[in-house]
C-alpha positions in Angstrom: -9.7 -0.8 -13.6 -8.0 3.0 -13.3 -5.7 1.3 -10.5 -4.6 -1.5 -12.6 -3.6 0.8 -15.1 -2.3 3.3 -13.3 -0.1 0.3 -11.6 0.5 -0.8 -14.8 1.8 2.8 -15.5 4.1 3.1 -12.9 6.1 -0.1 -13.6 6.6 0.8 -17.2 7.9 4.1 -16.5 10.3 2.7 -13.4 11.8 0.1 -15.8 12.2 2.9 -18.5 14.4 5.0 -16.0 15.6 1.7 -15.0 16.7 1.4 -18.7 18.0 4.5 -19.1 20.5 4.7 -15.8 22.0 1.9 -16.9 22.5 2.4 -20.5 24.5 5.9 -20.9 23.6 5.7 -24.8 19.8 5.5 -24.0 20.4 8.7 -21.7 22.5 10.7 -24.2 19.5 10.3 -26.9 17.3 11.7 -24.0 19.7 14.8 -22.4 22.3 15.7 -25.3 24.1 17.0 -22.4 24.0 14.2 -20.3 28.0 13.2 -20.2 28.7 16.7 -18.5 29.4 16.2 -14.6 26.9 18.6 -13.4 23.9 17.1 -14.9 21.4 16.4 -12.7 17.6 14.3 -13.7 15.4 11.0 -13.3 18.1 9.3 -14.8 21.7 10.4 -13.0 19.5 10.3 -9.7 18.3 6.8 -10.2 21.8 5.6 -11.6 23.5 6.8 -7.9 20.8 5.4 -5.6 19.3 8.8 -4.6 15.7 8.2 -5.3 14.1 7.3 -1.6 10.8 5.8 -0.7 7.7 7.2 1.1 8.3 6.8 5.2 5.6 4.6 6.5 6.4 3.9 9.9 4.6 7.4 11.8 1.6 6.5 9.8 1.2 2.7 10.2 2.0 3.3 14.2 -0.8 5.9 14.2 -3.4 3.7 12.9 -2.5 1.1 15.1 -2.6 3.0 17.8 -6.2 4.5 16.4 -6.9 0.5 16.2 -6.0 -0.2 19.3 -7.4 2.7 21.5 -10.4 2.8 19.1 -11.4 -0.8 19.9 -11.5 0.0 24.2 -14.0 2.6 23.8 -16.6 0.4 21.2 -19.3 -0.6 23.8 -19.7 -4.4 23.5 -23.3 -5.7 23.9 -23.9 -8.0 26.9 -24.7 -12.0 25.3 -28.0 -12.6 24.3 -30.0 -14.7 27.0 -30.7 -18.4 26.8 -34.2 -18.8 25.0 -36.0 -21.5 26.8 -38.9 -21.6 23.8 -36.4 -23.4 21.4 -35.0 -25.5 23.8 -34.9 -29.5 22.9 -36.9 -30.8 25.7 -39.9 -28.8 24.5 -41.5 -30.4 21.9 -45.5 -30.3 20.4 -47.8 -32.4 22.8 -48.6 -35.5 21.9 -52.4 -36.1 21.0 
C-alpha cells in the first residue's frame, strides 16, 4: 500500500511541475520572480530539458554478472536414482 501511494505521489507532483513549466502564469503565482533571466528552480529546469534520469546500466551489468558467475559456482545435485520398488512391472502377488 505505502508504494502505491508513494507511486501515486510521484506522478502527481511530476505533472504539477509538468504544469507549471509549461504555463508561465502558473509559475509566476509560485516564484514572483520568476520572469527574471537568472532564475533558476523545479520549474525553469524542467521547462529546458535539464532534469536527467538515474544511470542504470553499471548496476543492471553488475547483477548480471553476479547472476551469471553466481550460478557456476551453485553445486548442482547429481539426479536421483531410478527406484525399482515403484516400478510398473511390480505389482501385489496374486493369491
Amino acid at each position: 500500500m505505502a508504494k502505491a501511494a508513494l507511486a501515486g505521489l510521484l506522478v502527481l507532483l511530476l505533472l504539477f511541475v509538468s504544469a507549471l513549466s509549461v504555463c508561465p502564469s502558473l509559475h509566476h503565482l509560485l516564484h514572483h520572480d520568476s520572469n527574471d533571466s537568472d532564475h533558476c528552480c523545479l520549474v525553469t529546469a524542467f521547462a529546458k530539458g535539464q532534469v536527467g534520469t538515474a544511470d542504470v546500466v553499471p548496476v543492471v551489468a553488475f547483477i548480471s554478472l553476479v547472476f551469471l558467475c553466481g550460478t557456476s559456482l551453485v553445486k548442482t545435485a547429481p539426479p536421483a536414482s531410478f527406484d525399482y520398488r515403484l516400478s510398473p512391472s511390480r505389482a501385489p502377488p496374486l493369491v
